[in-house]
N, C-alpha and C positions, 0 to 999 in steps of 0.2 A: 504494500500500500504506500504509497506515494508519499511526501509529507506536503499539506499544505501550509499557504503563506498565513490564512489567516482561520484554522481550522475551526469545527464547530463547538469544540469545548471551550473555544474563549468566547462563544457569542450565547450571552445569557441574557434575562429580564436586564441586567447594567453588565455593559461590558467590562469583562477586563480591566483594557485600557482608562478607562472611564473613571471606573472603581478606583484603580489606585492615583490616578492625574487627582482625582480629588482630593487625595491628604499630602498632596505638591504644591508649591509655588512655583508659578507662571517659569522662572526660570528655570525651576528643577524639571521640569517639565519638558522645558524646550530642550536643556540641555541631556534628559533620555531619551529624547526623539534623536539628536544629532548624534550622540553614542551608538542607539541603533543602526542608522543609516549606516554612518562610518564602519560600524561590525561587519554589516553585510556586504557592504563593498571591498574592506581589506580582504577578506578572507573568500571572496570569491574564485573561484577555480580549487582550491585549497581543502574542499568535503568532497566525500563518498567518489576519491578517483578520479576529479576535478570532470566529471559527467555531466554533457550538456544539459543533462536534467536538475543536477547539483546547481550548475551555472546559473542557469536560468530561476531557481527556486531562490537561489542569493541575491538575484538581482531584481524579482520578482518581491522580497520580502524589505530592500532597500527602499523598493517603489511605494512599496504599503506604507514605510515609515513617512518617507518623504512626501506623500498625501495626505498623513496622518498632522506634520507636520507644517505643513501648507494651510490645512483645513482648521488646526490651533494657531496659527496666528490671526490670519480671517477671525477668528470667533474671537479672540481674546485680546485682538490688536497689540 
């Protein structure tokens, strides 16, 4: 089974994400989103045999963050 970027156990009545952003300040916040992204991008090629599917799932789970992080500043200017 595949790993997804944003599987269904983190999507609950309050996400996740949600859940814990709430006991953060704006910049501890932002600065988890930029630790993220940067995760997934350092280490890209770098999992399971550096497999385009690997590839793509790091670059795929960078993009989640960097949406995620787009979409908190918008909201919280």
């Amino acid at each position: 089974m595949p790993e997804q970027i944003n599987p269904d156990h983190y999507q609950k009545e309050i996400e996740t994400f949600d859940a814990i952003a709430s006991q953060l300040t704006k910049e501890q916040v932002i600065g988890y989103l930029r630790f993220s992204i940067m995760k997934y991008v350092c280490r890209f090629g770098a999992k399971h045999n550096s497999t385009q599917e690997a590839k793509l799932m790091d670059i795929g789970k960078a993009e989640w963050y960097t949406n995620k992080l787009l979409q908190y500043l918008n909201d919280h200017g």
